[in-house]
CHARMM-style PDB file with segment names, atoms N, HN, CA, C and O in Angstrom:
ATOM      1  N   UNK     1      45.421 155.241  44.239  1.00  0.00      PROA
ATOM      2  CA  UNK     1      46.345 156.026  45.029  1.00  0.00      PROA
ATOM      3  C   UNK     1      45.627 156.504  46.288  1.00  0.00      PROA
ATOM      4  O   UNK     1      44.567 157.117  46.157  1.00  0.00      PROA
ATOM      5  N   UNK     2      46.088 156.285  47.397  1.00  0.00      PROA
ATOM      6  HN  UNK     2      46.949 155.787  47.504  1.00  0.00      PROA
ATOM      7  CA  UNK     2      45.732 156.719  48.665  1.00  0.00      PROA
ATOM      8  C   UNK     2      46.541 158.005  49.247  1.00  0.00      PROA
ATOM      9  O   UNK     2      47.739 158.289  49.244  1.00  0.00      PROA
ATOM     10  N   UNK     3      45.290 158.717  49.789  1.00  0.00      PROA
ATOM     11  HN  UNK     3      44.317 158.487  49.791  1.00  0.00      PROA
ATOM     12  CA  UNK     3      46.162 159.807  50.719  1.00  0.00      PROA
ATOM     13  C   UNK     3      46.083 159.692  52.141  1.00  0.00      PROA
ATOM     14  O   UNK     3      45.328 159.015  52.839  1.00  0.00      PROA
ATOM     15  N   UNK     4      47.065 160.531  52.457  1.00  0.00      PROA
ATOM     16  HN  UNK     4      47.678 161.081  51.890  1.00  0.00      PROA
ATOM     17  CA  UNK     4      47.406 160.431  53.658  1.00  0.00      PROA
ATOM     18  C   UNK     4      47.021 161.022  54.820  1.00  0.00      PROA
ATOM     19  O   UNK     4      47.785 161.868  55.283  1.00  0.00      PROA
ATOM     20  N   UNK     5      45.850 160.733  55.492  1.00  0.00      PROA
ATOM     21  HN  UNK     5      45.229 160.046  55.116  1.00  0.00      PROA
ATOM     22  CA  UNK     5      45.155 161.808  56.434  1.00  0.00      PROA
ATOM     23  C   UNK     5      45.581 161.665  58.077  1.00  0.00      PROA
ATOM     24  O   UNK     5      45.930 160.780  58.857  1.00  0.00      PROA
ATOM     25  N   UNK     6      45.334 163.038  58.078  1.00  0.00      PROA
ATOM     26  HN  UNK     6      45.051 163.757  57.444  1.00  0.00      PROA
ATOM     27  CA  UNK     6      45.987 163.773  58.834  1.00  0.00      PROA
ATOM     28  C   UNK     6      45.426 164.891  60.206  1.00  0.00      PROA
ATOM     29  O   UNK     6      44.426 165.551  59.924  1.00  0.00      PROA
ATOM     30  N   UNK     7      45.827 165.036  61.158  1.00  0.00      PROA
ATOM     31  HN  UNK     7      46.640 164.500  61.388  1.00  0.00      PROA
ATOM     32  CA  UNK     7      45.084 166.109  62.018  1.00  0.00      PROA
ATOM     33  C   UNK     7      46.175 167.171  62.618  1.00  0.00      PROA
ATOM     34  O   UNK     7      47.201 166.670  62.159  1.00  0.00      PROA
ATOM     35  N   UNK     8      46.373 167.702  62.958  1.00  0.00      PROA
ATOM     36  HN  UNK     8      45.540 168.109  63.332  1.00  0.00      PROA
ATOM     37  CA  UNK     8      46.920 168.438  64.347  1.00  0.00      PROA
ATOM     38  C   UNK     8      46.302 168.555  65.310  1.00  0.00      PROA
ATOM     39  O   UNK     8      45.247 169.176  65.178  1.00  0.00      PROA
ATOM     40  N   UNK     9      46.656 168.021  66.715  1.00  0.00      PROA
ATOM     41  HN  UNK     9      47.513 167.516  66.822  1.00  0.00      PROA
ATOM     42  CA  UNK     9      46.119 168.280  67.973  1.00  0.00      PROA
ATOM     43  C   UNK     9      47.125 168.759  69.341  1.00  0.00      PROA
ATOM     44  O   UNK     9      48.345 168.642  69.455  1.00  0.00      PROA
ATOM     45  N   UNK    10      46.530 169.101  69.916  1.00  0.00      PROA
ATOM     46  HN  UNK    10      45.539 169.197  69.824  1.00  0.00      PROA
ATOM     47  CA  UNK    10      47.332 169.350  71.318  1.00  0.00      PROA
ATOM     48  C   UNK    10      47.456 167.965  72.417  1.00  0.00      PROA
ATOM     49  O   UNK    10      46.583 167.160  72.740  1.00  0.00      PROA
ATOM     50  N   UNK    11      48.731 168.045  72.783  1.00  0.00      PROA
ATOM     51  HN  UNK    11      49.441 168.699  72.520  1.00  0.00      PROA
ATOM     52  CA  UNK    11      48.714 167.306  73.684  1.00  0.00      PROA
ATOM     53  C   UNK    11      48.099 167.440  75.221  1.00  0.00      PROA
ATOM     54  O   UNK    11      48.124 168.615  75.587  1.00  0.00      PROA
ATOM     55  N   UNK    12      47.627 166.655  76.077  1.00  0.00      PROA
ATOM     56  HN  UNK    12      47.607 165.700  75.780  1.00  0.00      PROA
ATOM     57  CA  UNK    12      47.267 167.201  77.768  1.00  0.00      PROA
ATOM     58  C   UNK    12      48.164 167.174  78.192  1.00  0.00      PROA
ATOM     59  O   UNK    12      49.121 166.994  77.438  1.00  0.00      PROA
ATOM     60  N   UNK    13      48.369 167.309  79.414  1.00  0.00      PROA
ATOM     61  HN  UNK    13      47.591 167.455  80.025  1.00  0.00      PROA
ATOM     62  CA  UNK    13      49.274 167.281  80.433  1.00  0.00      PROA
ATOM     63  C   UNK    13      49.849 165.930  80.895  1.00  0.00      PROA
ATOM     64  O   UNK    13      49.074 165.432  81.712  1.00  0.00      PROA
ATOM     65  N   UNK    14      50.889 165.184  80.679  1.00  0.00      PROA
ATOM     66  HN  UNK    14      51.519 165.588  80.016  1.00  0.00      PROA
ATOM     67  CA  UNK    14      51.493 163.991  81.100  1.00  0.00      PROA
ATOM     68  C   UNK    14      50.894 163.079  79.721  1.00  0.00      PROA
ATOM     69  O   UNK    14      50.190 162.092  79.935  1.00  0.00      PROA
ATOM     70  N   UNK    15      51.229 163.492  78.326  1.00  0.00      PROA
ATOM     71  HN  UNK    15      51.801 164.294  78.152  1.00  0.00      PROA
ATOM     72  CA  UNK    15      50.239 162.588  77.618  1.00  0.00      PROA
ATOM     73  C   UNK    15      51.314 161.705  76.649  1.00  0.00      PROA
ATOM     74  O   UNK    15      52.211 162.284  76.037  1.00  0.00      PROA
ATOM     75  N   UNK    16      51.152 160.462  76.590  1.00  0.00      PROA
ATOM     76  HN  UNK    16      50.423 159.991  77.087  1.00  0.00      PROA
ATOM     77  CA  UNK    16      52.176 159.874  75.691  1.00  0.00      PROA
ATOM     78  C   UNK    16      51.703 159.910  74.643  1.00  0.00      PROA
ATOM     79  O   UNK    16      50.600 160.439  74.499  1.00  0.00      PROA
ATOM     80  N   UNK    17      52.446 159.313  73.487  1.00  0.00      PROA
ATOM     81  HN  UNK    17      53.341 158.883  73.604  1.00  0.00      PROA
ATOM     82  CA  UNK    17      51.743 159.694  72.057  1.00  0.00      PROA
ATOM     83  C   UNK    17      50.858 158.293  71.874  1.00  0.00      PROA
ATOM     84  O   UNK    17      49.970 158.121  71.039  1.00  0.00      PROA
ATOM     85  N   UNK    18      51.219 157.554  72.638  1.00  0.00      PROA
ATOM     86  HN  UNK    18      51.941 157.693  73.316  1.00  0.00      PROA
ATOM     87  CA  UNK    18      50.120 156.238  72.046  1.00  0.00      PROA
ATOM     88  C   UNK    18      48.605 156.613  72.539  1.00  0.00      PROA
ATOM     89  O   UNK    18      47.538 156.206  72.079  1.00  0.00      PROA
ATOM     90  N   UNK    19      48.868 157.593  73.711  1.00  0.00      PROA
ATOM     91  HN  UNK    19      49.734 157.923  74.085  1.00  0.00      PROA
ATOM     92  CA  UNK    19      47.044 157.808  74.456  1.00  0.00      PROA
ATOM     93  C   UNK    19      46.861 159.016  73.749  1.00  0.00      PROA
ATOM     94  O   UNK    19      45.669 159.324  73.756  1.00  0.00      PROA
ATOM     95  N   UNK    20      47.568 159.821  73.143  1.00  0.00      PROA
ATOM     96  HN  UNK    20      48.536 159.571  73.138  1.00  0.00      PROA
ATOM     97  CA  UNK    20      47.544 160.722  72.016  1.00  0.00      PROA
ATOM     98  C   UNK    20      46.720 160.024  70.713  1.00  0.00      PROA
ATOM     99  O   UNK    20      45.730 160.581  70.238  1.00  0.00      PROA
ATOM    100  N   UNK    21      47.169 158.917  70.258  1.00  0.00      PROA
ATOM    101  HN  UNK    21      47.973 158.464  70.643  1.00  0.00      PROA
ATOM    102  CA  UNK    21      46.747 158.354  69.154  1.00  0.00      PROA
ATOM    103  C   UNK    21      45.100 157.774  69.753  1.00  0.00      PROA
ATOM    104  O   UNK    21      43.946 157.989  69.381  1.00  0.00      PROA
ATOM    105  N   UNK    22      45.631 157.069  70.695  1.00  0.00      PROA
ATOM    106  HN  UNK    22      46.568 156.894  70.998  1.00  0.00      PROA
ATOM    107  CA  UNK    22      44.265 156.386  71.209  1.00  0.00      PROA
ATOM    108  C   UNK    22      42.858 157.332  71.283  1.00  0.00      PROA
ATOM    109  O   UNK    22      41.856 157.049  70.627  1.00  0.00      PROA
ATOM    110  N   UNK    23      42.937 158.380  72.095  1.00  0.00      PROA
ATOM    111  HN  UNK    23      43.751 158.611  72.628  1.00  0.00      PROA
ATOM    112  CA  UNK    23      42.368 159.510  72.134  1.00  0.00      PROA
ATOM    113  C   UNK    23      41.299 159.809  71.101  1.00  0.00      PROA
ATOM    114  O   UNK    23      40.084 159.611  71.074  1.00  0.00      PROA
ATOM    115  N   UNK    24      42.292 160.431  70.139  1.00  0.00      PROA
ATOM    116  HN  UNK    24      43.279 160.591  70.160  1.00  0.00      PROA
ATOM    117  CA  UNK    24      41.857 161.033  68.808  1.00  0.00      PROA
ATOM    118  C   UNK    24      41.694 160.299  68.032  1.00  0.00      PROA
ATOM    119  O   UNK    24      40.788 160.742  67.326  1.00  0.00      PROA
ATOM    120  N   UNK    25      42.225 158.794  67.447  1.00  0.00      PROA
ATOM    121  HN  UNK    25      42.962 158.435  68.020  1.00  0.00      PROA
ATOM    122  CA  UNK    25      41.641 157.821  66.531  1.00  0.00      PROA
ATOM    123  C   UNK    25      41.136 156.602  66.808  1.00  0.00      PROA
ATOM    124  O   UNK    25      40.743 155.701  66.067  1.00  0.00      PROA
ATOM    125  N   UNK    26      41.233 156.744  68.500  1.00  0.00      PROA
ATOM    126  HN  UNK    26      41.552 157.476  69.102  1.00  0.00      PROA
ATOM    127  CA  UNK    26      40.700 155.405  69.090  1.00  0.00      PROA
ATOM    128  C   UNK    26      41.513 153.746  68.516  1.00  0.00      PROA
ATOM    129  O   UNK    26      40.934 152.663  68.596  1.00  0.00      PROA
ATOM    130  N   UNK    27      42.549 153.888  68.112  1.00  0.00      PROA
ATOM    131  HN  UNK    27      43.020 154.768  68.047  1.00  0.00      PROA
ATOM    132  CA  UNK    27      43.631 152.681  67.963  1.00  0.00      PROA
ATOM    133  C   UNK    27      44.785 153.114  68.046  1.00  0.00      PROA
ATOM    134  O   UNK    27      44.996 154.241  68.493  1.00  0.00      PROA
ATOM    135  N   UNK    28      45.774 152.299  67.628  1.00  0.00      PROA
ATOM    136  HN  UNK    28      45.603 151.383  67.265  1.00  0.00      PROA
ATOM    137  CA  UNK    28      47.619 153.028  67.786  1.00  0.00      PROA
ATOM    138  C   UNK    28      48.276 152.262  67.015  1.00  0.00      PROA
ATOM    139  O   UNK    28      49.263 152.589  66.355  1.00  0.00      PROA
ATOM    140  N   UNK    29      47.803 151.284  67.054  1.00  0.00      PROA
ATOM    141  HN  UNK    29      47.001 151.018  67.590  1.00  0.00      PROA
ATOM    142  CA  UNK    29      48.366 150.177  65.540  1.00  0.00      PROA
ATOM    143  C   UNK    29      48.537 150.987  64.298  1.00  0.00      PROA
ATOM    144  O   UNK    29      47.596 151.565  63.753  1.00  0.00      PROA
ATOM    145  N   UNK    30      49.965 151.014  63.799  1.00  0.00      PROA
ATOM    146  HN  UNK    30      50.729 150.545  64.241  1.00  0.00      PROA
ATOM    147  CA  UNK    30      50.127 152.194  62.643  1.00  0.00      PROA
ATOM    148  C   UNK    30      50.481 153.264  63.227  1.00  0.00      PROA
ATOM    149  O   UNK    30      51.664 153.602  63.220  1.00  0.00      PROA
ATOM    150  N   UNK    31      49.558 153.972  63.822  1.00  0.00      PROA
ATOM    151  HN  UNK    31      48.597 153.697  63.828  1.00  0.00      PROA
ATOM    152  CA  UNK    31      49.359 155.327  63.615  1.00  0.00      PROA
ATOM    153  C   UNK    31      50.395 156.505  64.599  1.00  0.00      PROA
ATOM    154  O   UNK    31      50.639 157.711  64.588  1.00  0.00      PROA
ATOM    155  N   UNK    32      50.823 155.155  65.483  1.00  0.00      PROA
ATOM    156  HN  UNK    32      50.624 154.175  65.492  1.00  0.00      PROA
ATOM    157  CA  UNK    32      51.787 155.886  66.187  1.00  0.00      PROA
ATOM    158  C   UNK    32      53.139 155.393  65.164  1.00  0.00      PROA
ATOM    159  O   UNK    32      53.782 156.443  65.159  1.00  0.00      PROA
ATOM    160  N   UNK    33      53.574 154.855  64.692  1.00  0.00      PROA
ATOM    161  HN  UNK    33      53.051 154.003  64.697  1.00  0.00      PROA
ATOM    162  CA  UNK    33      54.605 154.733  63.732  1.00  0.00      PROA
ATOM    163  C   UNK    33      54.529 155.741  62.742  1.00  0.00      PROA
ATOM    164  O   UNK    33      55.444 156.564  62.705  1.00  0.00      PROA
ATOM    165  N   UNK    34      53.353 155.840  61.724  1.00  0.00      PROA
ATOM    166  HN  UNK    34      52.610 155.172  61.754  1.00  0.00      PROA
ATOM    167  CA  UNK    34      53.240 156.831  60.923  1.00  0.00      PROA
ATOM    168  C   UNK    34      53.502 158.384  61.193  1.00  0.00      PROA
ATOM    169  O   UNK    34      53.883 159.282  60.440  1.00  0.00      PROA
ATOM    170  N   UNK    35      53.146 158.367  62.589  1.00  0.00      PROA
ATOM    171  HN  UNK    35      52.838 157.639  63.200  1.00  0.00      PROA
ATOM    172  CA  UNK    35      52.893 159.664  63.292  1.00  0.00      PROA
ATOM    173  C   UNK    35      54.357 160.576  63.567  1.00  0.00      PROA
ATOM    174  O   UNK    35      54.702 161.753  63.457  1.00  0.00      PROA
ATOM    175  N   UNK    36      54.969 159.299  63.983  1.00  0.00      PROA
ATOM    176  HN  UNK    36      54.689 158.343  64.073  1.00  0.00      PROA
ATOM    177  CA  UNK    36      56.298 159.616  64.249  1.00  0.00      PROA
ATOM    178  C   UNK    36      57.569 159.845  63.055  1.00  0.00      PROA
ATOM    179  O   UNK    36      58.635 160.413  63.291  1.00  0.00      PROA
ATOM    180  N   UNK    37      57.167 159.263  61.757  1.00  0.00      PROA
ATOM    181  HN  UNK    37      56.301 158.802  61.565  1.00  0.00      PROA
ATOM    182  CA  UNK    37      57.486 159.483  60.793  1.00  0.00      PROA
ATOM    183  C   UNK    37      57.111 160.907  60.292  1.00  0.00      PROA
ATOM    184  O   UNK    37      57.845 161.419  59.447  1.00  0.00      PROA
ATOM    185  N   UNK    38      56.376 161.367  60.599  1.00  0.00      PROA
ATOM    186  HN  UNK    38      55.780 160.952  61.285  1.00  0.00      PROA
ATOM    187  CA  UNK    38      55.443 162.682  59.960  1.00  0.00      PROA
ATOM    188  C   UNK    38      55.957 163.636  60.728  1.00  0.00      PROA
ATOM    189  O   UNK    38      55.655 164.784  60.402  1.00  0.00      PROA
ATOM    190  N   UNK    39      56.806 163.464  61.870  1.00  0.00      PROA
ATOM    191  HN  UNK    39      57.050 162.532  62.135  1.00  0.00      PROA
ATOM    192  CA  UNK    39      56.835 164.761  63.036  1.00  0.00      PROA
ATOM    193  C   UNK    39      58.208 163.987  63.803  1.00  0.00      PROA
ATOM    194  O   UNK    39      58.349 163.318  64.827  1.00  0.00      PROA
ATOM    195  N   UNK    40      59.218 164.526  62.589  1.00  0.00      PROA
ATOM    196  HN  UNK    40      59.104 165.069  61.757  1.00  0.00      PROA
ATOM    197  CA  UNK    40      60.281 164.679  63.410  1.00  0.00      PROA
ATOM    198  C   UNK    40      61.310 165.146  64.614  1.00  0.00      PROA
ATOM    199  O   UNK    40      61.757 166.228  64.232  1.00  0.00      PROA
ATOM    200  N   UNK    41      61.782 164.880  65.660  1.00  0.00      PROA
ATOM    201  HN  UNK    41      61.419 164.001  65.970  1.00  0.00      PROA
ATOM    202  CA  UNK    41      61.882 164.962  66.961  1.00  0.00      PROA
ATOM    203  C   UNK    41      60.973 164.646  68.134  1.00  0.00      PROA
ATOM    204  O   UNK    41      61.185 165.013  69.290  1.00  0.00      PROA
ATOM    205  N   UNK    42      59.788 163.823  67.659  1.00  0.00      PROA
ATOM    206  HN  UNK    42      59.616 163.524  66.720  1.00  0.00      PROA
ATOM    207  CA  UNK    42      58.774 164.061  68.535  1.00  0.00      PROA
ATOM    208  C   UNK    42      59.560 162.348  69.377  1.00  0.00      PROA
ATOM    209  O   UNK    42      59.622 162.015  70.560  1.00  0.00      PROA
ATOM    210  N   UNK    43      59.905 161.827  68.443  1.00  0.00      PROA
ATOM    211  HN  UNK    43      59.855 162.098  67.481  1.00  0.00      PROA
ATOM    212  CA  UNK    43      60.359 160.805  69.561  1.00  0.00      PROA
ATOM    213  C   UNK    43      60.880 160.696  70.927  1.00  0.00      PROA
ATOM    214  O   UNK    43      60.702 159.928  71.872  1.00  0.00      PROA
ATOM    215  N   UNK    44      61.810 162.070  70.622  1.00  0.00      PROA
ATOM    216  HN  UNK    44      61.955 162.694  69.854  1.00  0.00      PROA
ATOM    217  CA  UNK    44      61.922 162.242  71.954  1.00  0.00      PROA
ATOM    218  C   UNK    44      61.169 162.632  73.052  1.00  0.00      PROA
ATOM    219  O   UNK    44      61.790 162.786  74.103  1.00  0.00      PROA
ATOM    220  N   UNK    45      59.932 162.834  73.048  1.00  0.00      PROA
ATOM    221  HN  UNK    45      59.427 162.709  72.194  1.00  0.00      PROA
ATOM    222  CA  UNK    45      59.276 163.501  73.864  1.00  0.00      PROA
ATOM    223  C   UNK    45      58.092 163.157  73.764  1.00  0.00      PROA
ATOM    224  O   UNK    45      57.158 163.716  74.341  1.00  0.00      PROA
ATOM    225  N   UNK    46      57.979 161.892  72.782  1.00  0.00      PROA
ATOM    226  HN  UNK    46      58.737 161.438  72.313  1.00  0.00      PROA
ATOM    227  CA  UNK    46      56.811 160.680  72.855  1.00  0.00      PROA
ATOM    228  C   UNK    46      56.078 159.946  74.511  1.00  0.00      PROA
ATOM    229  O   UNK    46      54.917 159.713  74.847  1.00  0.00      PROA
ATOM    230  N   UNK    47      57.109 159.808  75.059  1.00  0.00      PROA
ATOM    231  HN  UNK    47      58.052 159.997  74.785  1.00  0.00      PROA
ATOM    232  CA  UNK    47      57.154 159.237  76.667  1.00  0.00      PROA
ATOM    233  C   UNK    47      56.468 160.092  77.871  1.00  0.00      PROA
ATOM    234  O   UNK    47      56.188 159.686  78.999  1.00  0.00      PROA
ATOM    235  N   UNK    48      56.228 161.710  77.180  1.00  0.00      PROA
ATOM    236  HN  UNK    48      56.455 162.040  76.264  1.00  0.00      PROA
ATOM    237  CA  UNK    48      55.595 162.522  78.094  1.00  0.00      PROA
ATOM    238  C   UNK    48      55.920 163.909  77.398  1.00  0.00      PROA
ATOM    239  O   UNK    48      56.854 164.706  77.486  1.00  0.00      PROA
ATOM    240  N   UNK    49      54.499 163.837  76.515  1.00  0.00      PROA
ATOM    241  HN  UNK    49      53.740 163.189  76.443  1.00  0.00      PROA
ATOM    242  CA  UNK    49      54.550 165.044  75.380  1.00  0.00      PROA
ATOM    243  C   UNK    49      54.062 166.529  76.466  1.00  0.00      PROA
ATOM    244  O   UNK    49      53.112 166.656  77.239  1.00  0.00      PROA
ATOM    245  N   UNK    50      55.124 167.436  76.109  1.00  0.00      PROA
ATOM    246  HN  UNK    50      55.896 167.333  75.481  1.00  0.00      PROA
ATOM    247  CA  UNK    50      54.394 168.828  77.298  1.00  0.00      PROA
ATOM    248  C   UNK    50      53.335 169.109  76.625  1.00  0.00      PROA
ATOM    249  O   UNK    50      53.046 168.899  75.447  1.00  0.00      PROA
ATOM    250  N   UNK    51      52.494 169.859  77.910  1.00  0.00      PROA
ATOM    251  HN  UNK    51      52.730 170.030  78.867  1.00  0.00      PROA
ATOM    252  CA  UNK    51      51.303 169.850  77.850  1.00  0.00      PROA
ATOM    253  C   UNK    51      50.905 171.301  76.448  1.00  0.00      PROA
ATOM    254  O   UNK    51      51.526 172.363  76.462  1.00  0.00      PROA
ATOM    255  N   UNK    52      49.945 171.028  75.529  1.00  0.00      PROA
ATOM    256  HN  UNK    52      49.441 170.165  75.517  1.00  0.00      PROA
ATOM    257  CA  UNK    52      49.736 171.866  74.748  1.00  0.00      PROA
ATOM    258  C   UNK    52      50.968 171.618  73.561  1.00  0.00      PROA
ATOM    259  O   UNK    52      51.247 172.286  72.565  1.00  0.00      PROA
ATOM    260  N   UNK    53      51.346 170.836  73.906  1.00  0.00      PROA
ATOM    261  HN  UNK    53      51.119 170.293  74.715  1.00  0.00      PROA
ATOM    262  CA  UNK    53      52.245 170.615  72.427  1.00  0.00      PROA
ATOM    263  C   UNK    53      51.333 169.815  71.124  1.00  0.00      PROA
ATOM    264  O   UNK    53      50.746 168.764  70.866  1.00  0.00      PROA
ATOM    265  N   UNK    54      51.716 171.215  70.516  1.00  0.00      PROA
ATOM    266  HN  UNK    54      52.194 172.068  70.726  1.00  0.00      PROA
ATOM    267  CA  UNK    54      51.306 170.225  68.693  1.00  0.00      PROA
ATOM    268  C   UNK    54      51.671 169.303  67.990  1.00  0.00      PROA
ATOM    269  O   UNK    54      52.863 169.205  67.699  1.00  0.00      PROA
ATOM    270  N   UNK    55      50.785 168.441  67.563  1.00  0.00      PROA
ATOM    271  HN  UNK    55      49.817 168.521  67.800  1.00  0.00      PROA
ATOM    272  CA  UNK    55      51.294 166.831  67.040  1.00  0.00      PROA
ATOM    273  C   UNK    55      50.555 166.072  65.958  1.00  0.00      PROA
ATOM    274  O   UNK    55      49.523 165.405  66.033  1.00  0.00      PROA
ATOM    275  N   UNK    56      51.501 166.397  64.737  1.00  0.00      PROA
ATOM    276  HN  UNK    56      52.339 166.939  64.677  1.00  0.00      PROA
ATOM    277  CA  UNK    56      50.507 166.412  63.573  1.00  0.00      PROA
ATOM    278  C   UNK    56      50.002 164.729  63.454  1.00  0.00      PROA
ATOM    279  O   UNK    56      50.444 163.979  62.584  1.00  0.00      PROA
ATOM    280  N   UNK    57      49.333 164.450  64.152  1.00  0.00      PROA
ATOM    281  HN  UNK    57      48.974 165.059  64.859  1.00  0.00      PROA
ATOM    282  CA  UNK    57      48.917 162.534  63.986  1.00  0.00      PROA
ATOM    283  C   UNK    57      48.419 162.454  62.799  1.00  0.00      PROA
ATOM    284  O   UNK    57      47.684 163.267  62.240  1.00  0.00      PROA
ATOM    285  N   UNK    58      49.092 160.806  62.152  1.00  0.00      PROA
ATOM    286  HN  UNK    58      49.689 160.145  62.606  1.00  0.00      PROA
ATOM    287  CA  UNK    58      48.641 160.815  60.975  1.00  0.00      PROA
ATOM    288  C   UNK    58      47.733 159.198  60.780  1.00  0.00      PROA
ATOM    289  O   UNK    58      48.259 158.252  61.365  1.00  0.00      PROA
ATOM    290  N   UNK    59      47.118 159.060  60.407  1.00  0.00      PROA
ATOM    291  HN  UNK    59      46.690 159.829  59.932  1.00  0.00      PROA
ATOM    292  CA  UNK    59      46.100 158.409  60.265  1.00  0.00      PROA
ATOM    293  C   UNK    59      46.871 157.163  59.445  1.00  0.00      PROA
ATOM    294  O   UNK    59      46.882 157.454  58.249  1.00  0.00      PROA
ATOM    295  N   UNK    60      47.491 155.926  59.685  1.00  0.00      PROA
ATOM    296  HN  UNK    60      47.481 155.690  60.656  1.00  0.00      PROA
ATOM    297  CA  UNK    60      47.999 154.713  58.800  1.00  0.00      PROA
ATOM    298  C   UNK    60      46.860 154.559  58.022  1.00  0.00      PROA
ATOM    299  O   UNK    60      45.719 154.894  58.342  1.00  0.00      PROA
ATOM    300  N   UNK    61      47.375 153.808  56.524  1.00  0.00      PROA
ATOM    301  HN  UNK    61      48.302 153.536  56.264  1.00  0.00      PROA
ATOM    302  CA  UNK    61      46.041 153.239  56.003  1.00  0.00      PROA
ATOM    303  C   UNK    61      45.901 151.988  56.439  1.00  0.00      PROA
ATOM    304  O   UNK    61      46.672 151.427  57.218  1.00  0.00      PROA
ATOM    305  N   UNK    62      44.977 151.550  55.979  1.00  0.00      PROA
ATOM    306  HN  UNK    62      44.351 152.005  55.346  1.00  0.00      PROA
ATOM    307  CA  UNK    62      44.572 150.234  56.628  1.00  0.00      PROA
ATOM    308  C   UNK    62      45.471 149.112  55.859  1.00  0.00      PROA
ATOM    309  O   UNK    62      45.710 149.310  54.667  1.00  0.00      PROA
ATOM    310  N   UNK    63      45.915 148.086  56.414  1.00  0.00      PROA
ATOM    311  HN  UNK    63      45.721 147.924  57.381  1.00  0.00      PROA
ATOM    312  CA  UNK    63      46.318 146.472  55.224  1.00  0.00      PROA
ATOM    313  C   UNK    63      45.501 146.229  54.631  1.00  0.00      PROA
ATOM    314  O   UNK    63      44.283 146.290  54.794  1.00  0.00      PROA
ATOM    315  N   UNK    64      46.161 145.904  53.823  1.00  0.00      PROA
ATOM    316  HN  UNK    64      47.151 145.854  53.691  1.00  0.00      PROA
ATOM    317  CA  UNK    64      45.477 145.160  53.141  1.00  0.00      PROA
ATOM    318  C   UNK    64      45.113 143.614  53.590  1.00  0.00      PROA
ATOM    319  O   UNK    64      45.988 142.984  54.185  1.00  0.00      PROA
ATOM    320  N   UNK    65      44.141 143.138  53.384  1.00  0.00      PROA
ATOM    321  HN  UNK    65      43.431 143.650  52.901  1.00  0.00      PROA
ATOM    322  CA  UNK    65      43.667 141.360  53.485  1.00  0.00      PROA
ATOM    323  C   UNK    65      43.334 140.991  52.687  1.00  0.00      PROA
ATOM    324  O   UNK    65      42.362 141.402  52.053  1.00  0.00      PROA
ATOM    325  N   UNK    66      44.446 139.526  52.276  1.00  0.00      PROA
ATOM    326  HN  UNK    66      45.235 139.193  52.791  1.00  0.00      PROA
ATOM    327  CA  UNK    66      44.123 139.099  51.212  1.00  0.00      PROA
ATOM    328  C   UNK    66      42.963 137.896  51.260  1.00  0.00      PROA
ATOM    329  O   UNK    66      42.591 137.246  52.237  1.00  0.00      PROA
ATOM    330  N   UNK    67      42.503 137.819  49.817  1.00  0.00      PROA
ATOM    331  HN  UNK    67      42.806 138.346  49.024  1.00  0.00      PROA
ATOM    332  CA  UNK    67      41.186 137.481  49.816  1.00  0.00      PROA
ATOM    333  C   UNK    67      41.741 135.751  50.041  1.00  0.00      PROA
ATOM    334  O   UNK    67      42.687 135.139  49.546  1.00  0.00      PROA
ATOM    335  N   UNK    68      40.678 135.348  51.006  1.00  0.00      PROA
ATOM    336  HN  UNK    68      39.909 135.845  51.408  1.00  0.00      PROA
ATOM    337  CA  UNK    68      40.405 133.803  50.547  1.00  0.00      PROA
ATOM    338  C   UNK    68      39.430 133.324  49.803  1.00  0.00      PROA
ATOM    339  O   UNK    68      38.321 133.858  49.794  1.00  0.00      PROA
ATOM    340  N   UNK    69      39.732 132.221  49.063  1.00  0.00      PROA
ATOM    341  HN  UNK    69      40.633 131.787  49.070  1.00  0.00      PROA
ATOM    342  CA  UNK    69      38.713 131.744  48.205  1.00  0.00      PROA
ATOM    343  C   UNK    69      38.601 130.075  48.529  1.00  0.00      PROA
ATOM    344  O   UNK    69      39.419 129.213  48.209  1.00  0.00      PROA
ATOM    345  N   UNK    70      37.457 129.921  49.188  1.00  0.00      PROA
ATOM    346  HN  UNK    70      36.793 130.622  49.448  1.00  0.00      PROA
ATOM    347  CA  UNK    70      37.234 128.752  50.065  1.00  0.00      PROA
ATOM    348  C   UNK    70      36.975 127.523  48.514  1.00  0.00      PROA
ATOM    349  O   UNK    70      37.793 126.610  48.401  1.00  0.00      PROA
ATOM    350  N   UNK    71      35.918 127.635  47.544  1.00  0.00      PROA
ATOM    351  HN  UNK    71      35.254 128.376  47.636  1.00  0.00      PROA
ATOM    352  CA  UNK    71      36.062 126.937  46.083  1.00  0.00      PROA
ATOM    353  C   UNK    71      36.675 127.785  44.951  1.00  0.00      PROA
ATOM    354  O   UNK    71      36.308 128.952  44.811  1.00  0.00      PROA
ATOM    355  N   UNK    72      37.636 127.211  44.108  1.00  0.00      PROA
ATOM    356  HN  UNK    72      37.935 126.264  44.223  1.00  0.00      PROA
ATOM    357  CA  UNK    72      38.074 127.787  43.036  1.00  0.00      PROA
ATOM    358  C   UNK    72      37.547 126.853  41.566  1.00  0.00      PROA
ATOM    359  OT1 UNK    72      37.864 127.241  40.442  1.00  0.00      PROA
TER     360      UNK     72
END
């Protein structure tokens, strides 16, 4: 069972949520989907979050990759 981690941060001034994500977890794959799931209404205001707004980003888990097995 995996949990689900998590931060709260402030937004800067003119900040979208993907350079929000980028920022603080250094990727956006996931994490802006998850994020937006976690913090309802923020969609709207994803495109240019006001400045000092709180934004609970949530950390996706990773995929899984499935294994190859080159001899069986």
């Amino acid at each position: 069972m995996s949990t689900v981690q998590s931060v709260t941060v402030r937004a800067h001034q003119h900040e979208t949520l993907d350079a929000l994500a980028w920022r603080k977890l250094g990727a956006t794959a996931g994490h802006v989907e998850a994020t937006l799931a976690a913090n309802p209404g923020l969609a709207k205001l994803a495109a240019d979050i006001p400045e000092g707004q709180a934004v609970r980003l949530v950390k996706a888990p990773e995929a899984a990759r499935p294994t190859v097995y080159l001899w069986t």
